[in-house]
N, C-alpha and C positions, 0 to 999 in steps of 0.2 A: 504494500500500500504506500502511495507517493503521500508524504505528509505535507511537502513544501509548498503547495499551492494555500492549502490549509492553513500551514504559517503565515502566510504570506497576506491571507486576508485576515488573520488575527491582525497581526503587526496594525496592519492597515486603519482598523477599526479603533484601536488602542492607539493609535498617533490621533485619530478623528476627534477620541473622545477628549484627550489633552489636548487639542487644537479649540475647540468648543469650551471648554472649560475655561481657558485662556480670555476666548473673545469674549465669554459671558462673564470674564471678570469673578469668575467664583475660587473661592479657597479651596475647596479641596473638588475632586474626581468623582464624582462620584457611578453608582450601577447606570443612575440614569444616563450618565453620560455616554456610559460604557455602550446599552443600549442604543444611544442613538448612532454610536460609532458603526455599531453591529449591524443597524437599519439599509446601512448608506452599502453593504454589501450586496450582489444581487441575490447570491448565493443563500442566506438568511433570507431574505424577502422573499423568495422560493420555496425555503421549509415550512415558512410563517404561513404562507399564503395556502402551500399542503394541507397545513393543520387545520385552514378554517378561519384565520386571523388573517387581518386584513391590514397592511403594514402600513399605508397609510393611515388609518386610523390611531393607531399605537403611536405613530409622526407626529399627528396633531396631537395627543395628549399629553408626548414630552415637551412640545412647542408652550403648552398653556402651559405645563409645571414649571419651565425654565423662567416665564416670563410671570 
């Protein structure tokens, strides 16, 4: 099993989440952020959207929590 794509879109999402966290000016990282870092992959938006969840949706509810 190839894990480094995997990686690759961790990495990706975890830099997202400290980038946002950053621009929103907040003290610390938090899941939410994490979350939204995770959103922004397609790859997640695919399993979410499998499951029945609807990733825009879950979008706009960390949008109103952040703000």
């Amino acid at each position: 099993m190839n894990t480094q794509p995997l990686q690759a879109n961790l990495q990706s999402a975890i830099r997202k989440a400290f980038e946002l966290a950053r621009f929103k000016r907040h003290e610390f990282v938090t899941v939410e952020h994490l979350l939204a870092g995770l959103l922004s992959e397609s790859e997640v938006q695919k399993t979410l959207s499998s499951c029945g969840v609807k990733p825009t949706k879950v979008q706009a509810s960390l949008d109103a929590f952040f703000e």
